[in-house]
Residue, then its C-alpha position, 0 to 999 in steps of 0.5 A: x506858313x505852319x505845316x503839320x505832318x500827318x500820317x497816311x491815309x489820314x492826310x488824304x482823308x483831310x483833303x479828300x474824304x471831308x476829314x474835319x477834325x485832326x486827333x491829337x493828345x495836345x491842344x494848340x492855339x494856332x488858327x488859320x491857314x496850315x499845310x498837310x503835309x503826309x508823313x513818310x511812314x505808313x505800314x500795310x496794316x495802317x493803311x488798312x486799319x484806316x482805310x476801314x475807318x474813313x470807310x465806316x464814314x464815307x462808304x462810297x468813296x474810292x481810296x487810293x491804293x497802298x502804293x499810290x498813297x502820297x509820301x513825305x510831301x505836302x499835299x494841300x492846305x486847311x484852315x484851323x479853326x478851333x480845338x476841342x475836346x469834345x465835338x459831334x463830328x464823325x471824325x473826331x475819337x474820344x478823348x482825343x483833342x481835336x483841331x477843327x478843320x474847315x476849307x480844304x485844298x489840295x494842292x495841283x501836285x504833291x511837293x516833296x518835304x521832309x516832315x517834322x513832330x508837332x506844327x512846323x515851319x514850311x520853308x519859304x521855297x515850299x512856301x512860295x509854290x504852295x501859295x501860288x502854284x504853277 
């Protein structure tokens, strides 16, 4: 399974907050399943700036607070399903690439990982409790 690593509170917008497109400068051709995995790193000020954001597009959502935010871990699962240049998604940011997303789940409990740039592998003890989670 491809994990990708997605800084905070953008991963939680994916699988919470109905996040449909992840904005990247490159495109890719891999569909289907792929974990989400948030990134370690978030400052204050990211957080805020973010939390601004999903909130111009879903105002009534309650985002959790800077410190309950999930680090490094995975914490769901969605399926690519194209990437564009160009969609009418409120997610999606001009001239940005954007990888479609569709069916997100979270996963029951966060599973701690360490991350990596671009698609990477999840490896296969991860894996096997995403896939079936107890």
């Amino acid at each position: 399974m491809k994990a990708i690593t997605v800084r905070q509170p953008w991963a939680w917008a994916i699988i919470y907050a109905g996040k449909d497109v992840e904005n990247r400068s490159w495109k890719t051709n891999l569909r289907g399943k792929v974990a989400i995995h948030a990134g370690a790193g978030m400052t204050r000020a990211e957080y805020e700036e973010g939390c601004e954001s999903i909130l111009r597009r879903k105002p009534k959502i309650k985002i959790p607070a800077y410190e309950d935010m999930v680090r490094s871990a995975i914490v769901g699962v969605v399926e690519i399903v194209d990437c564009v240049e160009k969609s009418n998604s409120p997610w999606h940011v001009k001239g940005q690439i954007g990888f479609v997303l569709v069916r997100p789940k979270k996963l029951p409990k966060p599973i701690p990982c360490k991350g990596a740039l671009n698609f990477w592998d999840v490896p296969k003890s991860v894996e096997t409790r995403i896939t079936k989670p107890k």
